[in-house]
Residue, then its C-alpha position, 0 to 999 in steps of 0.5 A: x632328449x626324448x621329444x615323443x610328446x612333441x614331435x612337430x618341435x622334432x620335425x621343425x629342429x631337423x629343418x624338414x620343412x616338408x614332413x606333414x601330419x597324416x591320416x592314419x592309412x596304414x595298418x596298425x597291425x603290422x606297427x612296431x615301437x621303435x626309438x629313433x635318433x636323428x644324425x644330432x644324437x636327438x630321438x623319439x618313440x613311436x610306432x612305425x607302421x611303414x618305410x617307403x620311398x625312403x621314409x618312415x611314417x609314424x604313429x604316436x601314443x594319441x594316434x597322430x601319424x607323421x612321416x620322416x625322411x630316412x635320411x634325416x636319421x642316423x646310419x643304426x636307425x636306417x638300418x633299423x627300419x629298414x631291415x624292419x621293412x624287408x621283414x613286414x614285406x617278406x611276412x604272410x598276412x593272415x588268413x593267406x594261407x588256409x587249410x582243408x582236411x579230408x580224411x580216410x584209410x589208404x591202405x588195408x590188410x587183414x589177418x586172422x587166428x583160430x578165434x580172431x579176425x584182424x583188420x589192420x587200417x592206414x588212415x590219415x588225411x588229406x589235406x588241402x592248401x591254398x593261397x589265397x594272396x597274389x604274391x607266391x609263397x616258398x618253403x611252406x613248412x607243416x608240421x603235424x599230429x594225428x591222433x587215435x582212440x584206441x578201443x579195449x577189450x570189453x571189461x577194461x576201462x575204455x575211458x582211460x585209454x590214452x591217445x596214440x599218436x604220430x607226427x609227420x612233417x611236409x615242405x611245400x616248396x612253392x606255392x603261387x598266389x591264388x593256386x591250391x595243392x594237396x598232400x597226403x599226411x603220414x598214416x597211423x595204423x588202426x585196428x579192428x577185432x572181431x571174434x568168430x563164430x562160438x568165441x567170446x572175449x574172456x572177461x565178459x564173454x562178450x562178441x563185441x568188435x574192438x574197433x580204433x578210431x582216428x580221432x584227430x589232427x592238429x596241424x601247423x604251417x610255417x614260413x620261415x619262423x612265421x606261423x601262417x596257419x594252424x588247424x585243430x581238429x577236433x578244437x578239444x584236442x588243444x585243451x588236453x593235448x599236446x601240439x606238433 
C-alpha cells in the first residue's frame, strides 16, 4: 500500500507521535527518491535529503518535508539509507576542487642537416589544484589529454592537419581542506623547422618556418568514481575532440 499522497496517516499508523512537518533546510541536491517500508510491510515514496541522528528527513512531490525515525522501518530499508548516507558523506561537493593551468616547454634539444635547423620542444602544463573545502581529500585521481597542431610544410593543406595527441595520468594522494599542490602534466613533443641560408622548401620555395603548436588540454578529476572537476582548455575542444 503506497501512502505517498498521505503521509502524515503513515506517521500517525506507526505511532510516531513526535515526527513533525518540516521547513525544508536541507538541500535538494543531494536528494535521491527512495521507497521505504516500515517493520508492517507499509511504504512510501519520496526523496531522501538526509539521515541523522537516527532519522530520515523526507521530502514530498509538493515540497512537504517530514522526518522518521530509522527505527520505525524494516532492517533492508535502514540499510538502505543508511549506506545512501555514508555515501552523500563521503561525496566532494562542487566547486571544492579547482584547477589552474600554466603551460610552457620543459625541455629543448636542437639538430641540424645541411639545409634544416630542428628544434625539438617538450611542452606541457603545470597544473594547480586546490581544496577549497575544510575536509582532506584522498586519492584525487586525474586523468588528461594534451593536444597539439601540427604545421605543414608550405604547399600542404594545413587545415587538415589532425591533433596529436598524448594522455597522461596523476594520483594526488592527500590533499588537506584549504591547502593547494602542484604538478607537472606528461610532456608531448614540438617541433620547429627552420631552413638555412640559400634553402628554400620544394614546393613553393618558400623559407618559411614549420612551427607546432601545443593547442590544448582537456583534463578530469576523479574521487573514487565521483567526477569533482573537469577543465577544457580551449572550451572548442570538447565539441570536436575526444576527452580522457
Amino acid at each position: 500500500m503506497s501512502l505517498l499522497n498521505n503521509p502524515s496517516s503513515f506517521i500517525r499508523t506507526l505511532g510516531l507521535g513526535l515526527a513533525v512537518v518540516l521547513a525544508l533546510t536541507a538541500s535538494v541536491s543531494h536528494a535521491e527518491p527512495f521507497t521505504l517500508t516500515d517493520k508492517q510491510g507499509r511504504s512510501i515514496k519520496a526523496d531522501v535529503l538526509s539521515v541523522e541522528n537516527e532519522k530520515v528527513k523526507l521530502k514530498r512531490d509538493d515540497g512537504q518535508s517530514f522526518e522518521l525515525p530509522l527505527s520505525s522501518l524494516n532492517e533492508e530499508t535502514q540499510r538502505s539509507l543508511k549506506a545512501w548516507a555514508a555515501k552523500a558523506a563521503a561525496a566532494i561537493p562542487d566547486g571544492a576542487i579547482t584547477v589552474e593551468l600554466s603551460r610552457g616547454a620543459f625541455d629543448t634539444s636542437k639538430s641540424e642537416t645541411a639545409a634544416i635547423i630542428t628544434i625539438q620542444e617538450d611542452w606541457g602544463y603545470s597544473v594547480t589544484v586546490s581544496n577549497r573545502g575544510s575536509k582532506p581529500i584522498s586519492n584525487l585521481k586525474f586523468e588528461y589529454v594534451l593536444f597539439v597542431k601540427p604545421d605543414l610544410e608550405p604547399g600542404k593543406d594545413r587545415n587538415a592537419a589532425k591533433f596529436k595527441r598524448a594522455t597522461g595520468t596523476n594520483t594526488i594522494t592527500g590533499l588537506a581542506g584549504g591547502t593547494k599542490t602542484v604538478f607537472r602534466t606528461n610532456t608531448i613533443k614540438i617541433y620547429k623547422q627552420k631552413l638555412k641560408p640559400g634553402w628554400f622548401w620544394d614546393k613553393t620555395n618558400d623559407t618559411q618556418m614549420i612551427r607546432d603548436t601545443l593547442y590544448g588540454i582537456w583534463i578530469k578529476a576523479y574521487v573514487g568514481d565521483q567526477l569533482v572537476a573537469e577543465t577544457c582548455s580551449p572550451d572548442s575542444l570538447a565539441k570536436t575532440e575526444k576527452g580522457p
